[in-house]
C-alpha positions in Angstrom: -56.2 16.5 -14.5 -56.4 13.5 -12.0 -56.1 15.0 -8.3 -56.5 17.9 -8.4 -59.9 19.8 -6.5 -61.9 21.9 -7.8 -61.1 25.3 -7.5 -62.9 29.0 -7.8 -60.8 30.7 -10.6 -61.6 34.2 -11.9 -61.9 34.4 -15.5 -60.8 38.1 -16.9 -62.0 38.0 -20.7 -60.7 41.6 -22.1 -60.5 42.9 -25.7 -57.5 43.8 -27.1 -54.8 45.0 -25.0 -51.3 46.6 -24.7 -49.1 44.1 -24.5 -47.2 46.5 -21.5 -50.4 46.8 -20.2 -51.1 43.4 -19.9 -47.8 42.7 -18.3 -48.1 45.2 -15.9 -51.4 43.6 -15.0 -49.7 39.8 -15.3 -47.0 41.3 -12.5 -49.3 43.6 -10.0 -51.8 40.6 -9.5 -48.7 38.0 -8.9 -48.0 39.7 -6.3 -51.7 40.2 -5.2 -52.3 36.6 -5.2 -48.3 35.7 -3.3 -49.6 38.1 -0.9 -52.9 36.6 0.0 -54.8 39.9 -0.9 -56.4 38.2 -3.6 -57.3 34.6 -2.6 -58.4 33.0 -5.8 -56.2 32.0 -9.2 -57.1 34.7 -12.2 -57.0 33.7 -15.8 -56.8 36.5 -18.2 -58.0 35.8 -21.8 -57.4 38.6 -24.5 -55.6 39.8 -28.2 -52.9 41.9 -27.8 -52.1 44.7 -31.2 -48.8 44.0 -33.3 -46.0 43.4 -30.8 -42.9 40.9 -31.0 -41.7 39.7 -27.0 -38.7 38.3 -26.8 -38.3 35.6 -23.7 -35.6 35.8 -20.8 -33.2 34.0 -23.5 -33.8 35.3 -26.5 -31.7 36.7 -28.9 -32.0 39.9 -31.1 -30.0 38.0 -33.5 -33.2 35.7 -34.5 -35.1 39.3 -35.5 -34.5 39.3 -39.0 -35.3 42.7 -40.2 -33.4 45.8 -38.7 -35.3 47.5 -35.6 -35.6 50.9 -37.8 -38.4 49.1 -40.3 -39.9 48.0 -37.4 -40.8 51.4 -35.7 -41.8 52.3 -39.0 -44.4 49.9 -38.9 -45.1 50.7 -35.2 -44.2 47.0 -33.7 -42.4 47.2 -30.7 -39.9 44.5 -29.1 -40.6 44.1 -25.8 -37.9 41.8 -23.6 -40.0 39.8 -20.8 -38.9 37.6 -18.0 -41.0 34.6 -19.4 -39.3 31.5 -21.2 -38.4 31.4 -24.6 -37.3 33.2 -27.4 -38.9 35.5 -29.5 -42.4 35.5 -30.9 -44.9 37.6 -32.5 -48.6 38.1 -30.7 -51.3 40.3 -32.7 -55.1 40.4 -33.5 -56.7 37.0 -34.1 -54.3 35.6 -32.2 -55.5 34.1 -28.5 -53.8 34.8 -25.9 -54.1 33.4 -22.2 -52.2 34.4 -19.2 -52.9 32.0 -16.0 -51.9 33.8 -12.5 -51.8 30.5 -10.4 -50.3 29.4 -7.1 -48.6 26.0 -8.1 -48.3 24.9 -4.9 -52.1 25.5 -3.4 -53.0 23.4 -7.2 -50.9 20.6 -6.2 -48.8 21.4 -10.0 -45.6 21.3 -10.8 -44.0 22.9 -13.3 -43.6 20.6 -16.1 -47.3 19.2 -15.2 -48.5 22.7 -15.4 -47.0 23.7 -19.1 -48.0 20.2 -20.8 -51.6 21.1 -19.1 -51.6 24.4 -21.2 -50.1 22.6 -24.5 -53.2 20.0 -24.3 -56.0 23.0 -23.8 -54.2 24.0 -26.9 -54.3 20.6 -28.5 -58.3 19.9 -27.2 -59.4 23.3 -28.5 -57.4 22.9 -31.9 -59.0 19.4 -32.6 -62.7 20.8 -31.9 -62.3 22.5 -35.2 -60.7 19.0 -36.6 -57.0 19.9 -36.8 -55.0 17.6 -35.7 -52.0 19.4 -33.7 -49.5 17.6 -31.4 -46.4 18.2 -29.2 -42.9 18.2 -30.4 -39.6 17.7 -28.8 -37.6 20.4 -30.6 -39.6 23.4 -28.6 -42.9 24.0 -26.3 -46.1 24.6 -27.7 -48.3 22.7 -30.4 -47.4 21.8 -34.0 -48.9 21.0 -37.4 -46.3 18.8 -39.1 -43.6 21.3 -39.2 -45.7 24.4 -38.1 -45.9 26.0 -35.1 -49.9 26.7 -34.1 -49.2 27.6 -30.6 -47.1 28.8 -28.2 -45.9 28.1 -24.3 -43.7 30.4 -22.3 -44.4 31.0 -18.5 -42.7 32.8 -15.7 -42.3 31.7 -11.9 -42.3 33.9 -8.9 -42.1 32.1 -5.4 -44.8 29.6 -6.8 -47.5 31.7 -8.5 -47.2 31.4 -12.3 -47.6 34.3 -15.1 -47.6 34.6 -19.0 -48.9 31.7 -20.2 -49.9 30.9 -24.2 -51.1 32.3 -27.5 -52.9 30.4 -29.9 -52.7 31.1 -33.4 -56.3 31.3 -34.6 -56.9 33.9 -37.7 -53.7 35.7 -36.8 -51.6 37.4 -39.6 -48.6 35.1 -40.6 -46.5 37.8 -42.3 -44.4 38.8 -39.2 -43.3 35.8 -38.4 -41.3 35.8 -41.6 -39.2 38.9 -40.2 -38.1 36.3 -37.5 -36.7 33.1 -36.7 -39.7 32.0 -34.6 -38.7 31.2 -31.1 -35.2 31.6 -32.3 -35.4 28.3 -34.4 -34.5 27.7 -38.1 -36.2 25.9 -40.7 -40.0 26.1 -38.8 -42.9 27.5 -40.1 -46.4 28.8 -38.8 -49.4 28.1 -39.3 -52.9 29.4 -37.6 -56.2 28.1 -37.7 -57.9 30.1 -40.2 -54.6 28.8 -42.1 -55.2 25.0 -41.5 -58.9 25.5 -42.3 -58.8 28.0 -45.1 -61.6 30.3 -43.0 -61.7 32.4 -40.2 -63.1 30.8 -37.3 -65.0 32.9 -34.5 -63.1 34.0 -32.2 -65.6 33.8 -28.9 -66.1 30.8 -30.0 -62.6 30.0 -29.7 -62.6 32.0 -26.2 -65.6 29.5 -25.2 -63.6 26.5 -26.2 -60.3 27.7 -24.3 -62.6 28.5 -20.9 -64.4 24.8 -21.1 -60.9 22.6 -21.8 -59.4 24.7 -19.1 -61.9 23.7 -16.5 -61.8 20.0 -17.9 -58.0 19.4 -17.9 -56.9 21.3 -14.6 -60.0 20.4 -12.5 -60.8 25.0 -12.0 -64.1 26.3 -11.7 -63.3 29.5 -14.0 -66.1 32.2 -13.1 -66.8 35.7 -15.4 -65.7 38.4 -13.4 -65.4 42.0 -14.9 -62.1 44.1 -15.2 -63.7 46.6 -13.0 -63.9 43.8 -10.4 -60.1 43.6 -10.8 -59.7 47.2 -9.9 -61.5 46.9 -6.9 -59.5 43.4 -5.4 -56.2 45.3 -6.2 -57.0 48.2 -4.8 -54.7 47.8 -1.7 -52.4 48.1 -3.7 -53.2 51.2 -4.9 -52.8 50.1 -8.5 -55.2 51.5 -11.6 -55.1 48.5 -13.7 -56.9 49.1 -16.8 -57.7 52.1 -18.6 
C-alpha cells in the first residue's frame, strides 16, 4: 500500500486451534501491544476445529438448525465482539488474525479491511480463481459465492480478528445457516472452485508474501513460545 513504511511484524503460524483459545490470545496481546509491552504488530495465522462465531450483530435467528443438534455434533456458537454475523470456521479453512496499531501504520479503518479483502483476492487468483468484492457484505465472492470472510474488532486503535479464507474447508455447515445472516448466498472454497485440494502451507506462504506486499510489513517467523515469553508481564500462559 502506497505510504506506508516498512515495518517489523511478528508472524505467529500455529496449527489448529481452539477458537476460545485463539480469542483469548487475540484479546491478551491487544492489550500487550495498547500498552507498549509488546512493541511490534503480530499476525496470527492458523485453522481453528468446527466452531460457528456469531459477530457483535448477529442474530441466532440466521442459525438454522436448533442448538440441541449442534451439541450433538459438538460445534459450539461462540458470540464475539468482531463485526458481522454469523459464520462457520473449521479445518481447511485459513484463518488470519492481525493485532495492529492503526494509528502507528498510518491505516484507517476502511483502508485497513479492503487491504485484507485484496490479500484474499491476490492469494485466490495465484491458483487462477477469479474472486472479487461485492457490495451486499465484506469479504470476497465467486459470482454469488462467498470464498472469504472480513470481520474485525477495534480497541483504542489496535485491531483484532481479522479473516478466514475458505480453502479445502467442508461446505456442509454452512447450510445449517444463513451465512453472515444473508439469504439466497452460497459458499464456495477453493478446493470447490478448483475441484482439488490445494496445499495448505502453500496457501499459508501465499497469505504471508501478499501481506508484506499490500501493507508495506516485514512479517518475521517467530515461535509461540516466543509469545509466552513477551507476554509474560502479564502473567498470561498463552498456549497450551
Amino acid at each position: 500500500m502506497p505510504g506506508l513504511r516498512d515495518r517489523r511484524c511478528l508472524c505467529v503460524d500455529l496449527p489448529q486451534l481452539e477458537y476460545r483459545k485463539a480469542l483469548d490470545l487475540q484479546r491478551d496481546l491487544v492489550f500487550a501491544r495498547h500498552n507498549n509491552i509488546i512493541e511490534s504488530d503480530i499476525v496470527l495465522i492458523l485453522e481453528h476445529p468446527p466452531v460457528f462465531s456469531l459477530g457483535r450483530k448477529g442474530a441466532l435467528k440466521n442459525l438454522k438448525v436448533p442448538k440441541a443438534f449442534l451439541e450433538k455434533m459438538k460445534i459450539p456458537v461462540i458470540r464475539v465482539e468482531r463485526g458481522g454475523d454469523i459464520t462457520f470456521h473449521g479445518p481447511g479453512q485459513l484463518v488470519v488474525y492481525p493485532i495492529i496499531d492503526l494509528n502507528s501504520a498510518g491505516l484507517k479503518v476502511i483502508e485497513y479491511v479492503e487491504g485484507l479483502e485484496d490479500i484474499m483476492i491476490r492469494v485466490a487468483s495465484d491458483w487462477g480463481i477469479k474472486a472479487e468484492r461485492k457490495s451486499v457484505n465484506r469479504g470476497i465472492w465467486v459470482s454469488n459465492n462467498k470464498l472469504g470472510s472480513v470481520g474485525i474488532s477495534v480497541r483504542r486503535a489496535v485491531c483484532f480478528h481479522g479473516f478466514a479464507l475458505n480453502v479445502n474447508l467442508s461446505l456442509k455447515p454452512f447450510d445449517w445457516i444463513h451465512p453472515c445472516g444473508l439469504r439466497d448466498v452460497g459458499v464456495t472454497s477453493m478446493e470447490q472452485e478448483l475441484s482439488r485440494k490445494l496445499s495448505m502451507l502453500k496457501v499459508r506462504q501465499a497469505v504471508r508474501h501478499h501481506f508484506e506486499s499490500f501493507f508495506g510489513f516485514d512479517l518475521v517467523s517467530t515461535d509461540p513460545s516466543e509469545l509466552d515469553h513477551l507476554l509474560n508481564p502479564c502473567n498470561v500462559a498463552i498456549i497450551t
